[in-house]
Phi, psi and omega in degrees: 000317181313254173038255161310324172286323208260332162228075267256314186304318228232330196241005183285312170316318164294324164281359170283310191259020146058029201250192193268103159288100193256145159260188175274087146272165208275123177286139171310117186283203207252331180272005188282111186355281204299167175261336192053070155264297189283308192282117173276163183314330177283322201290327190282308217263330197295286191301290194320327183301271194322316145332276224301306184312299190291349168288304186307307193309315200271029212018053175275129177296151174336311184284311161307318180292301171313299188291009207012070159329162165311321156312311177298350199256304178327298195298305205322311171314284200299330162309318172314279163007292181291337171293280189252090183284335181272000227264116173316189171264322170298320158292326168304345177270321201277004174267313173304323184290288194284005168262312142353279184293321200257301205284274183328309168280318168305303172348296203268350193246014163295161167309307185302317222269326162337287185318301207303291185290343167270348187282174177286284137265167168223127192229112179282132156078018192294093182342151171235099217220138160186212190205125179251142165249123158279104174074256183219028190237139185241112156297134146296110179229102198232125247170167137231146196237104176336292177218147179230118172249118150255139201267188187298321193280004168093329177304163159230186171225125198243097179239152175239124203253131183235135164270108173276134178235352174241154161320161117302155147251200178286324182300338165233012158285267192326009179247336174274339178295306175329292215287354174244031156240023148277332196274332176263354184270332162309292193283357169264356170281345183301299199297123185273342177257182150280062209265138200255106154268136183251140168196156190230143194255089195259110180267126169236139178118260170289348192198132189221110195191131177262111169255146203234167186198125196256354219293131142303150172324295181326318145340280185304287181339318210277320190296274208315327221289335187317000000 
């Protein structure tokens, strides 16, 4: 949505012909641990994203998760697998290493993963699908949301978990913030009762930040109407 709302000329044609809208992210400087022979910066961010899930998707424990267990490696392997399949050793270690080192222990000492083990449920990768009118135009809004925790008080949390391999900025801060206030504003047009979606942008890897977002319904309404 970010994209497509903010430069409307240049990215309507491509959403049209249904293609993947990238925005300008921060370039890898040249010194940077991993090598990116086989992986490029979406493949590295892609795979670690999908490790993180699939360990949640896999109940694994707080204790497993510390000792790195035999599972973590497991997913890590087969996830990888699925990406790159051709992916040296070398570099498969050095992926590992910085999922290790950067990633993992931030994780497990998060705010989120707290909700995750106290919640009521949890839904990994859960479509987000709904419909908005603008004027006289009804939107299509389709989407997944990493991960949706519900907590014991009825409440929910809507988190989008990002692999930073650079700092951020505001500017590649401000397209995840959309999307995952788009994602509490979809459930909250759902909801028949008065339930508070709470949601966050959580970065593990080069830069470790919760990011929050408070943007009234009106944010989005003022995006589609674009």
């Amino acid at each position: 949505m970010y994209p497509l709302t903010e430069r409307p000329g240049e990215y309507v044609l491509p959403h049209l012909l249904e293609k993947a809208l990238h925005t300008a992210t921060n370039d890898v400087p040249e010194d940077h641990p991993l090598p990116f022979e086989y992986l490029g910066p979406d493949d590295v961010g892609t795979c670690l994203h999908d490790v993180l899930t699939e360990l949640v998707e896999r109940d694994v424990s707080e204790s497993t998760l510390r000792s790195r267990g035999d599972v973590v490696r497991e997913v890590f392997d087969e996830t990888l697998y699925d990406i790159v399949p051709d992916v040296d050793d070398t570099e498969r270690q050095a992926l590992f290493r910085f999922f290790d080192q950067e990633v993992l222990d931030d994780f497990v000492a998060s705010d989120l993963w707290n909700l995750i083990q106290d919640a009521e449920a949890v839904t990994v990768e859960k479509s987000v699908d709904g419909l908005s009118t603008v004027g006289d135009v009804e939107l299509e809004i389709h989407g997944a949301a990493d991960f949706v925790v519900e907590t014991g008080d009825g409440d929910r949390h809507v988190a989008e978990v990002k692999i930073s391999l650079t700092p951020f900025t505001v500017k590649t801060r401000r397209p995840y913030e959309i999307q995952v206030s788009t994602y509490a504003y979809l459930f909250e047009q759902q909801q028949t009762a008065a339930r508070r979606v709470r949601r966050s942008v959580e970065t593990f890897g080069a830069e470790r930040e919760t990011i929050t977002s408070s943007w009234p319904p009106s944010i989005i309404e003022r995006r589609l109407s674009r």
